[in-house]
C-alpha positions in Angstrom: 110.4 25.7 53.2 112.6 28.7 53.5 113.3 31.1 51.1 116.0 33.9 51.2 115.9 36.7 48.9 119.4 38.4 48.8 120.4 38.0 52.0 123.6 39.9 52.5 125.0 38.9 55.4 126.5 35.2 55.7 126.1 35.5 59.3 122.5 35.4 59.1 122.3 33.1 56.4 124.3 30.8 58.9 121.3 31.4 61.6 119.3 30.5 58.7 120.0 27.0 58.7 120.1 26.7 62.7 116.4 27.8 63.0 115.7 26.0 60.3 117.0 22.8 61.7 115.4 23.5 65.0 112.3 23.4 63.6 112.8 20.5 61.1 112.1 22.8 57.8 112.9 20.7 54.8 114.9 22.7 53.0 116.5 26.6 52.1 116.3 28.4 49.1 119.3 30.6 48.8 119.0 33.4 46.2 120.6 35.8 44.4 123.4 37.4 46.5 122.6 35.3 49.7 126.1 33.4 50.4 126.0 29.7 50.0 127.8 27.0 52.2 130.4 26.0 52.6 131.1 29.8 53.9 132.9 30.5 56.7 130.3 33.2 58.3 127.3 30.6 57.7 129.4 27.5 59.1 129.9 29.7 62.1 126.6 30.5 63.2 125.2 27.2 61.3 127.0 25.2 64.3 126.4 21.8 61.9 123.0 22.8 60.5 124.1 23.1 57.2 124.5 18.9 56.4 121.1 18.7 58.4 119.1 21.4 56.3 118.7 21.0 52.3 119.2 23.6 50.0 119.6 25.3 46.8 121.1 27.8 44.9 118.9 29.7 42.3 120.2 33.0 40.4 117.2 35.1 41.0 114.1 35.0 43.7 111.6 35.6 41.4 112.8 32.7 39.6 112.9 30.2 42.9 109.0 31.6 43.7 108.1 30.5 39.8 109.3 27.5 40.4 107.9 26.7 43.9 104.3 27.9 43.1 104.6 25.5 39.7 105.2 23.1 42.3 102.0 23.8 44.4 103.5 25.4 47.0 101.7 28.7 48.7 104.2 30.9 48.9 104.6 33.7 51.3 106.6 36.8 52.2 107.7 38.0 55.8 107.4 41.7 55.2 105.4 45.2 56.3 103.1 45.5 53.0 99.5 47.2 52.1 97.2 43.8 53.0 99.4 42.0 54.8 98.4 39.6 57.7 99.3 40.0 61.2 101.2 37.0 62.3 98.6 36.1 65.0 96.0 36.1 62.1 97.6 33.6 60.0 95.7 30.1 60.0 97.8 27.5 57.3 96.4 24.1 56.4 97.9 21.0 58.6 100.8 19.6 56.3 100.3 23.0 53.7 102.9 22.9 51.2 104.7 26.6 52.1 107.7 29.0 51.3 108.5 31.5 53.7 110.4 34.7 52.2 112.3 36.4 54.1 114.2 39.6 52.4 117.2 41.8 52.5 118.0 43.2 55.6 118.0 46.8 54.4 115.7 46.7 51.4 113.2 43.7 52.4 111.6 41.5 50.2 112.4 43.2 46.2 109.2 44.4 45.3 108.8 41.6 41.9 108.7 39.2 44.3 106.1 41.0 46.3 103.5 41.4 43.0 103.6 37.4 42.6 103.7 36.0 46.0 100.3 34.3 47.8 100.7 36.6 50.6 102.7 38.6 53.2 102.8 38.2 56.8 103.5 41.2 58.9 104.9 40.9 62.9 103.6 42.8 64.9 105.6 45.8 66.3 105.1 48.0 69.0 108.2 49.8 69.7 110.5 52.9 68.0 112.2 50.6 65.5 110.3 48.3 63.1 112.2 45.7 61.8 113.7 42.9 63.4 116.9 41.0 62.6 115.8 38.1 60.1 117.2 35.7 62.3 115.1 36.7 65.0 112.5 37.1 62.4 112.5 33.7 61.4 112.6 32.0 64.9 109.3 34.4 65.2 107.1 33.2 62.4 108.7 29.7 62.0 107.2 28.9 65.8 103.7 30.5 64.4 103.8 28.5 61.6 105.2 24.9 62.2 102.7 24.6 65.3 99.9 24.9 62.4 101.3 22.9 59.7 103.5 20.3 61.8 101.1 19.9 64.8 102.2 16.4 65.2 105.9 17.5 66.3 104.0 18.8 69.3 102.5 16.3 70.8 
């Protein structure tokens, strides 16, 4: 599962739902700020993916990761943080229950959401800048991920 925390830009929240289709993720979890369908900016980039992708609305993140963890998910933020896991460290269970939070694109991942969640996973970065765009961060650490909890779409 995705989870986005106060994503501002319906653009990306559109490119949201397309990598999230690609990779068969079963549902979004749009929050706060973070535009819902049917938007024109998301049904531009979506390019169909929103009637193939679930989601929901909640009023606040921290609220959403309550409820997920209550739920038995692990839930996990994408973001540069003191003991966070390089990407290529990560090892998930086969068929783990998991959010993935991905953050504002100026401000990241609010910091009350970073004192409750499981875990953070950090990409790598080697260059000048580092951040990437959160669609190209989530094309990034969803093919990590789904290869370890969906191995059966690969074979």
């Amino acid at each position: 599962m995705v989870l986005l925390d106060n994503v501002r830009s319906a653009l990306n929240v559109g490119s949201a739902f397309r990598t999230s289709d690609a990779f068969l993720i079963e549902s979004i979890a749009l929050c706060g700020i973070t535009a819902t369908p049917p938007h024109r900016e998301i049904l531009k980039t979506a390019i169909g993916a929103t009637a193939a992708v679930d989601w929901q609305h909640f009023e606040t993140t921290l609220e959403a990761v309550e409820s997920y963890q209550a739920a038995g998910y692990q839930v996990w933020a994408v973001e540069q943080a003191a003991n966070s896991t390089p990407l290529q460290n990560i090892a998930f269970e086969s068929d783990q229950k998991l959010v993935l939070v991905f953050g504002n694109e100026v401000k990241g991942v609010d910091q009350a959401v970073m004192n409750v969640v499981d875990g953070a996973i950090e990409i790598p970065q080697f260059g000048t800048k580092h951040s990437f765009n959160i669609s190209v961060s989530m094309g990034i650490v969803l093919w990590q991920v789904v290869q370890q909890v969906r191995p059966t779409l690969f074979e």
